[in-house]
LUMPATOR-396044 format. One line per field, with one value per residue (C-alpha): residue number from 1; x, y, z. Coordinates in steps of 0.2 Angstrom, whole numbers, plus 5000, padded with zeros to 4 digits. Layout:
<recs>
resi (NUM, ...) $
xx (X, ...) $
yy (Y, ...) $
zz (Z, ...) $
</recs>
This chain:
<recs>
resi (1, 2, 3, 4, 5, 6, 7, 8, 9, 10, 11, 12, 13, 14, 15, 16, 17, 18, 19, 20, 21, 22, 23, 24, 25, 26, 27, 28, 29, 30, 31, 32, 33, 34, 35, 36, 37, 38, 39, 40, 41, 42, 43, 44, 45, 46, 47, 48, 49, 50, 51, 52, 53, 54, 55, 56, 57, 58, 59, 60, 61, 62, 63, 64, 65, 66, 67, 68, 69, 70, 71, 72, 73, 74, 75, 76, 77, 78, 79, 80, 81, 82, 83, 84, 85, 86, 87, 88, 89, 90, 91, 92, 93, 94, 95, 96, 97, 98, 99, 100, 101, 102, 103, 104, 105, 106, 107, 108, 109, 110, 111, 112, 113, 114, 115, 116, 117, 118, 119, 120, 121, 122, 123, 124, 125, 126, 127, 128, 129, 130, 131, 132, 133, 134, 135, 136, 137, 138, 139, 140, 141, 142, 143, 144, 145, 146, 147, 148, 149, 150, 151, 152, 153, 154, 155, 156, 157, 158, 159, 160, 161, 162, 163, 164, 165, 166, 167, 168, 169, 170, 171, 172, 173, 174, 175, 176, 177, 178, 179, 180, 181, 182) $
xx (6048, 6036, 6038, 6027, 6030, 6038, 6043, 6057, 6057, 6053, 6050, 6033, 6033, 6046, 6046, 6040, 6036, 6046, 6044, 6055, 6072, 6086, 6097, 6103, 6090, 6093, 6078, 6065, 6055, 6038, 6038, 6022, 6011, 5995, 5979, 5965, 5948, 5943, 5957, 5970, 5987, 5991, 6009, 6017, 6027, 6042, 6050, 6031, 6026, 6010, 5999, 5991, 5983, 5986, 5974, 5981, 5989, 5990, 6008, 6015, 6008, 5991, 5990, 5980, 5985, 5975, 5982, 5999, 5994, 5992, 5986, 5989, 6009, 6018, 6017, 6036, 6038, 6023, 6031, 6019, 6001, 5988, 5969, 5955, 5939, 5929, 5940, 5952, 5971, 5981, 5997, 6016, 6024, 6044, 6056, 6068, 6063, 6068, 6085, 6099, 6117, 6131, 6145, 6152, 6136, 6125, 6115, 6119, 6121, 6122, 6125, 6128, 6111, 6101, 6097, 6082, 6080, 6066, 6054, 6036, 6030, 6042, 6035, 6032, 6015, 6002, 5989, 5970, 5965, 5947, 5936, 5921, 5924, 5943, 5947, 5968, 5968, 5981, 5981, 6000, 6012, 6024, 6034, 6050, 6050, 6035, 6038, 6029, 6011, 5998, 5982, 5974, 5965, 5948, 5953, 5953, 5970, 5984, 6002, 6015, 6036, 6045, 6061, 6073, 6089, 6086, 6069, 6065, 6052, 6031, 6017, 6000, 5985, 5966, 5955, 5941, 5926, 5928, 5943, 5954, 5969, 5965) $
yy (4944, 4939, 4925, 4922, 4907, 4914, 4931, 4937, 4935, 4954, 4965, 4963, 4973, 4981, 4981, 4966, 4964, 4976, 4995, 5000, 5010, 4996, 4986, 4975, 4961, 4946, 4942, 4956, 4953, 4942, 4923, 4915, 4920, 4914, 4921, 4918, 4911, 4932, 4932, 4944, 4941, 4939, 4939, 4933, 4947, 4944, 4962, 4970, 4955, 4955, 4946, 4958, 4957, 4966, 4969, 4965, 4978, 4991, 4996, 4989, 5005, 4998, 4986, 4980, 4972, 4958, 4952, 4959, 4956, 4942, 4947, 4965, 4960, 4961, 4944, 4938, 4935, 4929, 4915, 4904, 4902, 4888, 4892, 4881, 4877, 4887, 4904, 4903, 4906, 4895, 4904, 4899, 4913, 4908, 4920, 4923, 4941, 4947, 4940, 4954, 4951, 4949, 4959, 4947, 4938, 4927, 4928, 4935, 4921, 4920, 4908, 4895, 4900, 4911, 4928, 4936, 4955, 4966, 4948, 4956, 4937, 4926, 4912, 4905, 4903, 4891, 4902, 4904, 4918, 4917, 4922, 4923, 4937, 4941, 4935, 4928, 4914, 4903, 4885, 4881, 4885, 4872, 4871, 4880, 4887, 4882, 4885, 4875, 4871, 4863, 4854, 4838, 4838, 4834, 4848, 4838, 4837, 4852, 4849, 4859, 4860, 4864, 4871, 4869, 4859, 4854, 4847, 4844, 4836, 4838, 4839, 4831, 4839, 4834, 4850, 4851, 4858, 4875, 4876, 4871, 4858, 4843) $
zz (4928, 4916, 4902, 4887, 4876, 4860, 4867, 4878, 4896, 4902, 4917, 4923, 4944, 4951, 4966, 4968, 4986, 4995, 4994, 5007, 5008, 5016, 5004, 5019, 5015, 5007, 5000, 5001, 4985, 4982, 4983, 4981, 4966, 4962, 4952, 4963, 4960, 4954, 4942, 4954, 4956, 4976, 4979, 4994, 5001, 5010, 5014, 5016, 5028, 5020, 5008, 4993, 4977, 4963, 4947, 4933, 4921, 4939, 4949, 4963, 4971, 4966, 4978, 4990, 5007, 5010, 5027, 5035, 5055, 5065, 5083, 5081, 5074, 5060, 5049, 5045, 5028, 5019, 5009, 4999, 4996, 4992, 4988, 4993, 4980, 4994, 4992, 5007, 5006, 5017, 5018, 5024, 5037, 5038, 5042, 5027, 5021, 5038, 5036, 5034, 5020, 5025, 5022, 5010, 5001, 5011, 5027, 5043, 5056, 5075, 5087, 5070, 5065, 5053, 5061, 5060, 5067, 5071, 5072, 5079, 5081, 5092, 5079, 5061, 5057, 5046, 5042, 5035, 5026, 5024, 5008, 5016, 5032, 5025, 5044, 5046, 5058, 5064, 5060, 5067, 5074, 5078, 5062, 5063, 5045, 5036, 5017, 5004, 5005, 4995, 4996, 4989, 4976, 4987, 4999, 5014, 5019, 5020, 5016, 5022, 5019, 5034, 5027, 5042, 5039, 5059, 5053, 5035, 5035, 5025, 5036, 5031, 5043, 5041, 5036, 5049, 5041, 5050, 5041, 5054, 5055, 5063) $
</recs>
């Protein structure tokens, strides 16, 4: 949706971020936006497990994918995004767009926990999207369901959300200046 200050909230993509045939997810569409530093929109896109970019005034058609693989798999469910002064994307890879409704509303659980089918990677990522060689490389993956992200102001330190009701906790890590996590 878009929204303009003195105008009425209209229709601005659809689809957003999922331009497949199954109505059994629960949330397929975009998360994440952001503009990055050339003026795109990137949108975080859960059913099409990819990050993409999308020219402003284009179709959802129009876009481009950016990264949707990690080791020759399928990314989860891209979910949000921070960009560094330098360029790169640091992006969050939890599960939810994989997970399927239920009958009655909701999620479809098993064994008392959210399920998640057709999962390439047997993990959820931190990621790094770099500007300069366009190259995704994994900065963590010991957070259950890392979700929101952001960086300090000075670019030195990366904080993530991890979004498990098991383990809700933020995680601070020190930016190495390969662009790693220390």
């Amino acid at each position: 949706m878009k929204w303009q200050e003195g105008k009425k909230i209209e229709l601005f993509l659809k689809p957003s971020g999922y331009m497949g045939k199954r109505t059994d997810f629960l949330e397929p569409g975009s998360n994440g936006l952001l503009i990055d530093p050339d003026g795109y929109l990137v949108l975080m896109e859960h059913g099409d497990h990819r990050v993409s970019r999308l020219e402003l005034g284009k179709t959802a058609k129009d876009k481009k994918t950016l990264a949707d693989k990690y080791d020759g798999k399928q990314l989860n469910s891209p979910n949000d995004g921070v960009f560094a002064k330098n360029g790169d994307l640091y992006i969050t890879d939890p599960p939810y767009g994989r997970m399927l409704r239920a009958e009655k509303g909701g999620p479809v659980m098993k064994d008392g926990d959210l399920y998640f089918p057709d999962r390439e990677l047997d993990f959820c990522g931190v990621y790094r999207l770099s500007k300069k060689d366009g190259k995704l490389t994994l900065l963590t993956k010991e957070m259950s369901k890392p979700n929101g992200i952001a960086l300090s102001p000075d670019n030195k330190t990366l904080y993530v959300g991890n979004s498990d009701p098991k383990k809700a906790v933020w995680m601070s890590f020190p930016i190495e200046k390969d662009g790693k996590l220390g």
